[in-house]
C-alpha positions in Angstrom: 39.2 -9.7 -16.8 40.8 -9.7 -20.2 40.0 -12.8 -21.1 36.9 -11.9 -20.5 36.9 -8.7 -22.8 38.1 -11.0 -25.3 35.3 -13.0 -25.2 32.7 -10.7 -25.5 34.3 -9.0 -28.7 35.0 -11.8 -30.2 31.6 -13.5 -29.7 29.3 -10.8 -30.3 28.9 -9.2 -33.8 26.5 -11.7 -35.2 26.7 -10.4 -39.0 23.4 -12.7 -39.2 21.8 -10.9 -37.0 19.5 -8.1 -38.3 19.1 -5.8 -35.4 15.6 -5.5 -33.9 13.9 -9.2 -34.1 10.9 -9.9 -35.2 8.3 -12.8 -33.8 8.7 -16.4 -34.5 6.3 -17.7 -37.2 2.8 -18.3 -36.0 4.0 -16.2 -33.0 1.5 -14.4 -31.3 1.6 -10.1 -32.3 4.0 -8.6 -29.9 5.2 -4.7 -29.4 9.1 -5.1 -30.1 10.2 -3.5 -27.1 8.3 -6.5 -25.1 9.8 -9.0 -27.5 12.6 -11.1 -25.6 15.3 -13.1 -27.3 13.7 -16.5 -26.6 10.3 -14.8 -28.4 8.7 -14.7 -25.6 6.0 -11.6 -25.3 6.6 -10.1 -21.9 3.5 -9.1 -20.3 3.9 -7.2 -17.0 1.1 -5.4 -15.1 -2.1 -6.0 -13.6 -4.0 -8.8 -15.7 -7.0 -7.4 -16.4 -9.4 -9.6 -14.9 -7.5 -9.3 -11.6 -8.6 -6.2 -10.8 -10.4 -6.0 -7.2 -14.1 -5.6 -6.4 -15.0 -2.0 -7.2 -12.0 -1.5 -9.7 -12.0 -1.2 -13.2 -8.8 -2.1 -15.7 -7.5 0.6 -16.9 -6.0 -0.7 -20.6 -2.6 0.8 -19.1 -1.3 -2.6 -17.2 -3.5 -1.3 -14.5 -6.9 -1.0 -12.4 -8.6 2.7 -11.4 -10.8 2.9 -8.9 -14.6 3.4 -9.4 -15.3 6.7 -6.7 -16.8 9.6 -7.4 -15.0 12.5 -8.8 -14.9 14.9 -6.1 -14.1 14.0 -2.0 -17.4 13.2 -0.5 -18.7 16.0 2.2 -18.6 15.1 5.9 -20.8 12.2 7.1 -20.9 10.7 3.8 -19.3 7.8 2.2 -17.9 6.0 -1.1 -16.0 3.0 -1.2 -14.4 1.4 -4.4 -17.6 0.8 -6.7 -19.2 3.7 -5.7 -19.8 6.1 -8.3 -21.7 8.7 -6.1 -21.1 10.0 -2.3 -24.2 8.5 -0.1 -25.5 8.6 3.7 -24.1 5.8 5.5 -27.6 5.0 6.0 -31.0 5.6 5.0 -33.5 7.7 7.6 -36.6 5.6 8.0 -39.7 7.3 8.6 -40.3 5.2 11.7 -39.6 6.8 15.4 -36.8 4.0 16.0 -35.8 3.2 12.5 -34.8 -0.1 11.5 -33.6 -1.3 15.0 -35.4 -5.5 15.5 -37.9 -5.2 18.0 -38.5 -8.2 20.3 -39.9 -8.1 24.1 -36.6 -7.4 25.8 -35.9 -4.3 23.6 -35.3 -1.4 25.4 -36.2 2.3 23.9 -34.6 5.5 23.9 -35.4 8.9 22.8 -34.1 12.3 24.6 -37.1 13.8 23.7 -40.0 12.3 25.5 -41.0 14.8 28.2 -42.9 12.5 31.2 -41.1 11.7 34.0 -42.5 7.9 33.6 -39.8 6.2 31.6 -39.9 2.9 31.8 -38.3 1.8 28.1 -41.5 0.8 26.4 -41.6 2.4 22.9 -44.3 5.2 24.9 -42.3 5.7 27.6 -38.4 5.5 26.6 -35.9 6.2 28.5 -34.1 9.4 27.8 -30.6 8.6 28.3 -29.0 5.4 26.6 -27.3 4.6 29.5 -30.3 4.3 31.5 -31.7 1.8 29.1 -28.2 0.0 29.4 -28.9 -0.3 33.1 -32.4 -1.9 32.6 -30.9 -4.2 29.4 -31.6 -7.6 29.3 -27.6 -9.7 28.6 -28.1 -9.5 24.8 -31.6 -6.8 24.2 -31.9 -4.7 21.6 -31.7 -0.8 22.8 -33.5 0.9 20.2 -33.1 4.9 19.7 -35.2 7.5 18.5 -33.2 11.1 17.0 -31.3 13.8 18.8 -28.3 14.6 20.6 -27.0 12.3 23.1 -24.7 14.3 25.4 -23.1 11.5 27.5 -21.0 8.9 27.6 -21.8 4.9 28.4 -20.1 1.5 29.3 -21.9 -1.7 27.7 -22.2 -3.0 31.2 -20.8 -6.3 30.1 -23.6 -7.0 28.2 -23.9 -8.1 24.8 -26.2 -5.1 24.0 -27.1 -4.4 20.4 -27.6 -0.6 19.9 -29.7 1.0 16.8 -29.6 4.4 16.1 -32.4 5.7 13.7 -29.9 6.3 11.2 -26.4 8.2 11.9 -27.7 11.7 10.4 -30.5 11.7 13.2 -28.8 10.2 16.1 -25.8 11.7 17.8 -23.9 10.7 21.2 -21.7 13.1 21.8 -18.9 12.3 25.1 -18.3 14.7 27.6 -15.8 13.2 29.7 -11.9 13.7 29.2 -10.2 10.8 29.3 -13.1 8.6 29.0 -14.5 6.7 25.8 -17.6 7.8 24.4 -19.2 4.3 24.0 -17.3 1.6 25.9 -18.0 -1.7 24.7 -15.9 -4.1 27.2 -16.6 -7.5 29.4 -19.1 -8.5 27.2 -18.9 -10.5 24.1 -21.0 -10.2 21.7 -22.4 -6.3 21.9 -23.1 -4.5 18.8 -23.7 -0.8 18.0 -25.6 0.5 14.7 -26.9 3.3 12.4 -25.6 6.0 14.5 -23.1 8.8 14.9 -19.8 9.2 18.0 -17.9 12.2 18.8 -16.6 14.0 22.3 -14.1 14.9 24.3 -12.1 11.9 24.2 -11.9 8.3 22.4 -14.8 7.3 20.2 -15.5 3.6 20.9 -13.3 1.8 23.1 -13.7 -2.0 23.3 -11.4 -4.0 25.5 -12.5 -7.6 27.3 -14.7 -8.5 24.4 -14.7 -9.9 21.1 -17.1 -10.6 18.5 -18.1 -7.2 18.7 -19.8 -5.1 15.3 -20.0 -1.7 14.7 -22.1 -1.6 11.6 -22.6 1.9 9.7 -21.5 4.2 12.0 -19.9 8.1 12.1 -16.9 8.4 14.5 -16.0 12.1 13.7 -14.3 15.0 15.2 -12.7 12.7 18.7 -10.1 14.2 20.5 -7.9 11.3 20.8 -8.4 7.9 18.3 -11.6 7.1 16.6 -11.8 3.4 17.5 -9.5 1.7 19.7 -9.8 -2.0 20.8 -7.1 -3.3 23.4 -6.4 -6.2 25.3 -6.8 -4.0 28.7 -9.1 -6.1 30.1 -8.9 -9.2 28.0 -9.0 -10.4 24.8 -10.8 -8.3 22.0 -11.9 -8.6 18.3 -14.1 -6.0 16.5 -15.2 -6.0 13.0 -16.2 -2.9 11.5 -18.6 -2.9 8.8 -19.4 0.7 6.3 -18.0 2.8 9.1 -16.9 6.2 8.3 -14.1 7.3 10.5 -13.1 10.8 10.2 -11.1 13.6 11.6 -10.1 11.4 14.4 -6.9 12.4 16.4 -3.7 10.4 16.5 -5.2 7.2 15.1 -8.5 6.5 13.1 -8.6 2.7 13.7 -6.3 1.5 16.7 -5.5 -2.3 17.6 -3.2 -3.0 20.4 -2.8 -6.7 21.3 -6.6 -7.2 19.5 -8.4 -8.3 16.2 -9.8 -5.9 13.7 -11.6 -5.9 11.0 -12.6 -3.2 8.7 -14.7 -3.7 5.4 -17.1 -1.4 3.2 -15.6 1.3 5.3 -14.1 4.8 4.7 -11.0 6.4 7.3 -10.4 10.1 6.0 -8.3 13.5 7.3 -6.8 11.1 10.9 -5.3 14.2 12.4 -1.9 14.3 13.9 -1.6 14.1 17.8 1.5 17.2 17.8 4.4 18.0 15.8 6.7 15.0 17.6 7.3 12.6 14.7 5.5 9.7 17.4 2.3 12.2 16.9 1.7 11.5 13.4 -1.4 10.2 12.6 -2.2 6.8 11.4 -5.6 6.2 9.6 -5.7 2.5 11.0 -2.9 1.2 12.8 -2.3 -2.1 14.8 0.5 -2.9 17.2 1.3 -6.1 20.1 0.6 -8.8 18.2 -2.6 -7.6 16.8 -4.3 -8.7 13.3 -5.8 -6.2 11.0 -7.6 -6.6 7.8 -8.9 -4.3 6.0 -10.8 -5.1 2.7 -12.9 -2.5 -0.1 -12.6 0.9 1.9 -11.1 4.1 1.4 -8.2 5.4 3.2 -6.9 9.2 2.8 -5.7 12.3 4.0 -3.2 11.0 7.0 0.4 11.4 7.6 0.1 7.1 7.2 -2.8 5.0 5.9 -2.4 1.4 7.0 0.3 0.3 9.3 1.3 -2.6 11.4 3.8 -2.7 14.2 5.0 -6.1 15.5 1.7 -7.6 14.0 -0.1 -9.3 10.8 -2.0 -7.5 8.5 -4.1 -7.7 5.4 -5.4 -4.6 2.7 -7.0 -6.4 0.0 -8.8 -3.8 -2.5 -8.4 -0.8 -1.0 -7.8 2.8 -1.8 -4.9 4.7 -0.1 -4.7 7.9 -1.1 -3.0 11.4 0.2 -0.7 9.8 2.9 3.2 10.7 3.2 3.4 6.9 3.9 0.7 4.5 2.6 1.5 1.3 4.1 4.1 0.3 6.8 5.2 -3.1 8.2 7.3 -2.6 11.0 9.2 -5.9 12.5 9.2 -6.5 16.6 11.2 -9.2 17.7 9.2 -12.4 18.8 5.7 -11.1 17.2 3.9 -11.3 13.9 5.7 -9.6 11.3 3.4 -10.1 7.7 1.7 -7.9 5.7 0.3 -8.8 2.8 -1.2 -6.2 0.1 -3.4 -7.1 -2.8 -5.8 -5.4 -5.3 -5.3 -2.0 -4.5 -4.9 1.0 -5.5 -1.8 3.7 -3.6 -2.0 6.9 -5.0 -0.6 10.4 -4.4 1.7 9.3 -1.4 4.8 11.3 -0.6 7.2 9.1 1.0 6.2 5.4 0.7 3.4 3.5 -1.0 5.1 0.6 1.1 7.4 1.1 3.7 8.7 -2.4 6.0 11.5 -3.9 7.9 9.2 -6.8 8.1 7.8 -9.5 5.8 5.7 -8.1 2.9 3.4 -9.7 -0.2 2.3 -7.2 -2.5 0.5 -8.5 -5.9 -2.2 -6.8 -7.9 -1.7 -3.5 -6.6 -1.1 -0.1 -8.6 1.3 2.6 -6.8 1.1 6.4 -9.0 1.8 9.9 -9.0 4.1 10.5 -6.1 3.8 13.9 -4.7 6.9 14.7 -3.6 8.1 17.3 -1.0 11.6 18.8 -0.2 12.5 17.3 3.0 11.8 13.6 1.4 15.4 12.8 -0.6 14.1 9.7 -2.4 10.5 8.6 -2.5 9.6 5.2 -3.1 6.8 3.0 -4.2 8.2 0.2 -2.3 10.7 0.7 0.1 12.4 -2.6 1.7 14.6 -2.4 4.9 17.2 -3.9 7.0 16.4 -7.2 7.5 13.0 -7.3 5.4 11.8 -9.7 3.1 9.2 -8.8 0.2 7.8 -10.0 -2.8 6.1 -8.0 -5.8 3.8 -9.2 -8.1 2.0 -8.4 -11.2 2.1 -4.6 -10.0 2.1 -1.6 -11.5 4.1 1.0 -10.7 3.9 4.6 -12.8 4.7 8.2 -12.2 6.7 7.4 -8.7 10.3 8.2 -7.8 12.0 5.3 -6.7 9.9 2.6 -7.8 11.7 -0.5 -5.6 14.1 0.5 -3.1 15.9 -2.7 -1.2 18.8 -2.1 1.5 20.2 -4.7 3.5 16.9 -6.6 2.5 15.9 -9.3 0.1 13.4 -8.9 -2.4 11.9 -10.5 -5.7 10.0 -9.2 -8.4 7.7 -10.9 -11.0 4.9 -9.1 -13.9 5.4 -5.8 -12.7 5.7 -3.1 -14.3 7.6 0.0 -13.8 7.4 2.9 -15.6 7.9 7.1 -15.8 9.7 7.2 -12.5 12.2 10.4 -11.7 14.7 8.2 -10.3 15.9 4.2 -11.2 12.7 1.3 -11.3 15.1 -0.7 -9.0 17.5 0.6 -6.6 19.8 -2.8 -4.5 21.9 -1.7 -2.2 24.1 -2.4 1.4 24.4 -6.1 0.8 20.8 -7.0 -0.3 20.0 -9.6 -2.8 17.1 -9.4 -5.5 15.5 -11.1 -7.9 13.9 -9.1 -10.7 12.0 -11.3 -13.8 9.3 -11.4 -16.2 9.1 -7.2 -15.6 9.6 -4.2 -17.5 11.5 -1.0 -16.3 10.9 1.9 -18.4 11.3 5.6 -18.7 13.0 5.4 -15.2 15.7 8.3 -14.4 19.5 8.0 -13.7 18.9 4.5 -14.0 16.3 1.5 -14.8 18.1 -1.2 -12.5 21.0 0.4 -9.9 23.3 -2.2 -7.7 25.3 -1.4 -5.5 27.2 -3.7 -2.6 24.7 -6.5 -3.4 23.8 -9.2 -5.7 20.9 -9.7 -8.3 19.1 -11.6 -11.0 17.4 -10.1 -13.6 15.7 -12.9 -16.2 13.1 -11.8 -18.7 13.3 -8.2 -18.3 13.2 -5.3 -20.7 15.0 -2.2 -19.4 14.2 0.7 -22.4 14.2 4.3 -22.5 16.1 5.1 -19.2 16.4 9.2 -19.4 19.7 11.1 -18.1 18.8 13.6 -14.8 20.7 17.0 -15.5 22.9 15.5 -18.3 24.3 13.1 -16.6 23.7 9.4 -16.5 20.8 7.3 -17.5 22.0 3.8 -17.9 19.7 0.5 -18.2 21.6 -1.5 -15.7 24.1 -0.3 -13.4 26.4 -2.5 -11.0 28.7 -0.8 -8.0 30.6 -3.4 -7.0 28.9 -6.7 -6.2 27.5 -9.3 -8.7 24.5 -9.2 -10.9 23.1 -12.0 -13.5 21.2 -10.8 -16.8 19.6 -13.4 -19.3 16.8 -13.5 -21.8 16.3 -9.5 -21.2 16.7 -6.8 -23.4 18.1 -3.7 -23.0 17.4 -0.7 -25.2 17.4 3.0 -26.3 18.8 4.4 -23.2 20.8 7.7 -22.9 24.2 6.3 -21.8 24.9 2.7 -21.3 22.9 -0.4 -21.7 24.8 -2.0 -18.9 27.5 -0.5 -16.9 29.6 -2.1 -14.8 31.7 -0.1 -11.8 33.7 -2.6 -10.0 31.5 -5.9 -10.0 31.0 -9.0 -11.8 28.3 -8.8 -14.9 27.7 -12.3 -15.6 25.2 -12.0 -19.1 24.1 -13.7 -21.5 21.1 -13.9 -24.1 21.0 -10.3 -24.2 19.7 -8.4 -26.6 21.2 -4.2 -26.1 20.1 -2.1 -29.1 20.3 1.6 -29.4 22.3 2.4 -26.8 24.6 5.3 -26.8 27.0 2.7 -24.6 26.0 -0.8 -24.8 28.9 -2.3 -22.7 30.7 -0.2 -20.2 33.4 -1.2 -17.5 35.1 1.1 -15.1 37.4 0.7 -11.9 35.9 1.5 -9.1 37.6 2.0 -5.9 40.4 0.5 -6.6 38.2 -2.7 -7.8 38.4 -3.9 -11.4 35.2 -5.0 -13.6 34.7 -8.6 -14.5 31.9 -9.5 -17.5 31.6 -12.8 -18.0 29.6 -14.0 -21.2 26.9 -17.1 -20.1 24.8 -16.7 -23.9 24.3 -14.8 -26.7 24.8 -11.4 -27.2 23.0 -8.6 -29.6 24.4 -4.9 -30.1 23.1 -2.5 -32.9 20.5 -0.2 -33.6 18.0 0.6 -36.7 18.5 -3.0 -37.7 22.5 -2.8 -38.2 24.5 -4.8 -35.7 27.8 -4.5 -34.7 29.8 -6.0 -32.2 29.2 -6.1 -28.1 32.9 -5.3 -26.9 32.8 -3.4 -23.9 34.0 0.1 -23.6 35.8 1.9 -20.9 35.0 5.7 -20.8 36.1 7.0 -17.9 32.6 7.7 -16.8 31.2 8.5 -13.3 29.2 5.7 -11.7 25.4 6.8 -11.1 24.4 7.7 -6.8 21.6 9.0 -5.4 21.4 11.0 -2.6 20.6 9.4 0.3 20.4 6.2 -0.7 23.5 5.0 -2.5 25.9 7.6 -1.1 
């Protein structure tokens, strides 16, 4: 260890050195505090023209949403690129809307007052059941506005049902237990332009795949707005400009199935009770199931998107007012990936990710965490025993905890994180990371915190790290372990640049200016700290240098509750 002193003392104080550098010749502008050693600009963020369908750049290393300003009243819908709430679809003048007529289509309307039905557009049948029951394998039933107070099994058909439009044409379930529209045995049957509520479930499928609901209202269900199963076989359901609301328990449920959801909004999923197993998911898959779910909005439920022993997709989505926005939960022997992309997590309170599993985020913007006090540590992304995750061109502002890895392995590359109330990074209980090309600033406590575990941190800038009730705020931190820092710079936060408690700091083409500590070592538990020089080294501020000997100052290492203690 002292030999190792000794060589960062003596190989430090660069009198050629002029403190803060400046570009190469011909370099391209850069803002110093993105200026690495090498000369290399680091650029960390969201590029701009990687921002998602229905998402503008923001100029701020990230992408915003285009939605209207205010939450849309019930039974309409926005989705990213919306600028104005709308009907999910229009009211045509027309008796039976839009629905395709043909010579097996069967009508319905709950008004016509002979006793003569016989499904002809004069003579409809009054009951959409009925006109189930006279269906031809794949007709059209077509139906006319009102209130549908009953509940109906596709038969096994491959029925395609058209509402006049969802405003006009409710079906409303009576029976507990029991599915409002049952779409099962049948491949192929469709439902359209119309609203679901009742006593129960709103559309249960189960036995059938390649089944669409297209522009449809599930609202107000006592149990889960959609729910497809493998009860009775194998089923797939794609769900197109849906709005899903006030659903109990779940908004979107897979369980051993295939979903889909696209164009669609799931708002205010409602929890079940007050058991923790109650809380209610917006969409959620489970078994073995594979979700996607592409240009919707998600909000107002305890979780937005979650997987359980399954795959899933969000690409360009919205998540917004969840205590947990996304959630990959591994299941041994089944699907464990998640993959997240173009979106947009905001105003979550525990987790904008949350896994155990194996997640891909890149693209994506996590803000403004809205804490509560029974959550200790909230965190953008939170990676758990056993997960593996990569981050990529991300932005992450206004959070807690931006990264959180225990006895995980994660890697981070172009993100940027920023404004955060406690450290950017937090590695602990033996978990391994690999943090480059990003930028941790204005974190709290500290920018990068290890503890127990190892990490690599290559073409970062760490800057501006703040102190939390006097105490603390150090760049990089190591509690016991090993970490590796090159081609980074480190600067103008309130304690230490880099503090070592315990562990081995290998570093080397380091820039640390303006720290009130560059170097710090300090036993810790009994172990002593190693640093081991692999490059260059910079110390000074306001262009003076001086040199890079580390200091030992008796000083406490950094913990946060909950997480490193």
């Amino acid at each position: 260890m002292l030999a190792a002193l000794a060589l960062l003392s003596g190989a430090c104080g660069d009198e050629e050195e002029t403190g803060r550098r400046q570009p190469p010749p011909n370099s391209p502008a850069c803002a110093p505090p993105y200026l690495l050693p090498s000369g290399k600009c680091l650029e960390t963020g969201v590029p701009a023209d990687a921002c998602a369908e229905g998402f503008e750049p923001d100029e701020q290393q990230g992408c915003v949403p285009v939605l209207p300003a205010d939450e849309c009243p019930p039974g309409q819908i926005a989705i990213p690129g919306d600028k104005e709430c709308h009907e999910l679809a229009p009211c045509p003048e027309a008796r039976y809307g839009d629905a395709p007529v043909d010579a097996t289509t069967e009508f319905v309307d709950a008004a016509y007052g002979g006793n003569d039905s016989d499904g002809s557009s004069d003579k409809p049948w009054k009951t959409i059941a009925e006109a189930i029951g006279a269906a031809a394998p794949t007709a059209v039933i077509a139906v006319a506005a009102g209130t549908y107070k009953e509940g109906f099994p596709s038969q096994g058909k491959a029925v395609r049902i058209w509402g006049r439009c969802p405003r006009m044409v409710e079906i409303v379930g009576q029976a507990v237990g029991y599915a409002t529209v049952e779409l099962s045995n049948g491949n192929g049957a469709e439902l359209h332009t119309l609203s679901v509520s009742g006593a129960s479930y709103g559309v249960n499928v189960t036995g059938a795949t390649g089944v669409v609901l297209d522009r449809v209202r599930i609202h107000d269900t006592v149990n889960e707005g959609i729910f497809a199963s493998n009860q009775l076989g194998p089923a797939a359901v794609s769900v197109r400009g849906c709005l899903v609301e006030r659903a109990v328990s779940i908004g979107i449920a897979a369980d051993h199935a295939t979903v889909s959801v696209e164009d669609s909004a799931v708002r205010e999923t409602l929890d079940a009770g007050t058991a923790p197993e109650d809380k209610g998911f917006a969409v959620y898959g489970l078994g073995g199931s594979h979700v996607t779910v592409t240009r919707s909005l998600v909000s107002k439920a305890y979780a937005g998107v979650g997987v359980n022993g399954s795959e899933g997709s969000v690409d360009g989505v919205v998540i917004r007012d969840t205590q947990v926005a996304v959630s990959d939960i591994a299941v041994p022997n089944q699907p464990r990936k998640l993959s997240l992309g173009g979106s947009v997590i905001e105003r979550y309170g525990q987790y904008g990710v949350f896994t155990d599993a194996d997640v891909t985020v890149t693209t994506t913007v996590f803000r403004d965490v809205v804490p509560s006090p029974e959550v200790v540590a909230p965190t953008a992304v939170a990676l758990n025993k056993g997960a593996t995750g990569s981050i990529e061109d991300c932005l992450v502002e206004r959070a807690a905890a931006g990264l959180v890895v225990r006895a995980a392995s994660a890697t981070a590359k172009g993100t940027a994180f920023r404004d955060g109330t406690l450290p950017g990074a937090i590695v602990v209980d033996g978990s391994t990371a690999d943090l480059q090309s990003s930028t941790f600033e204005r974190s709290t406590v500290a920018g990068i915190l290890l503890q127990a575990s190892s990490a690599t941190l290559h073409e970062i800038t760490v800057r501006e790290t703040a102190a939390k009730d006097g105490f603390y705020g150090d760049g990089v931190v190591i509690r016991l372990g090993s970490i590796d820092i090159s081609a980074a710079r480190i600067d103008d936060n309130a304690r230490c640049g880099a503090s070592n408690f315990g562990g081995t700091m290998r570093i080397g083409d380091v820039g640390l200016e303006c720290n009130l500590v560059d170097l710090d070592g300090e036993i810790e538990d009994g172990s002593q700290f190693t640093f081991e020089q692999t490059g260059k080294l910079t110390c000074g501020c306001d262009d003076k240098t001086k040199d890079c000997a580390v200091q030992t100052s008796n000083l406490a290492a950094p913990s946060i509750e909950g997480v490193t203690d």
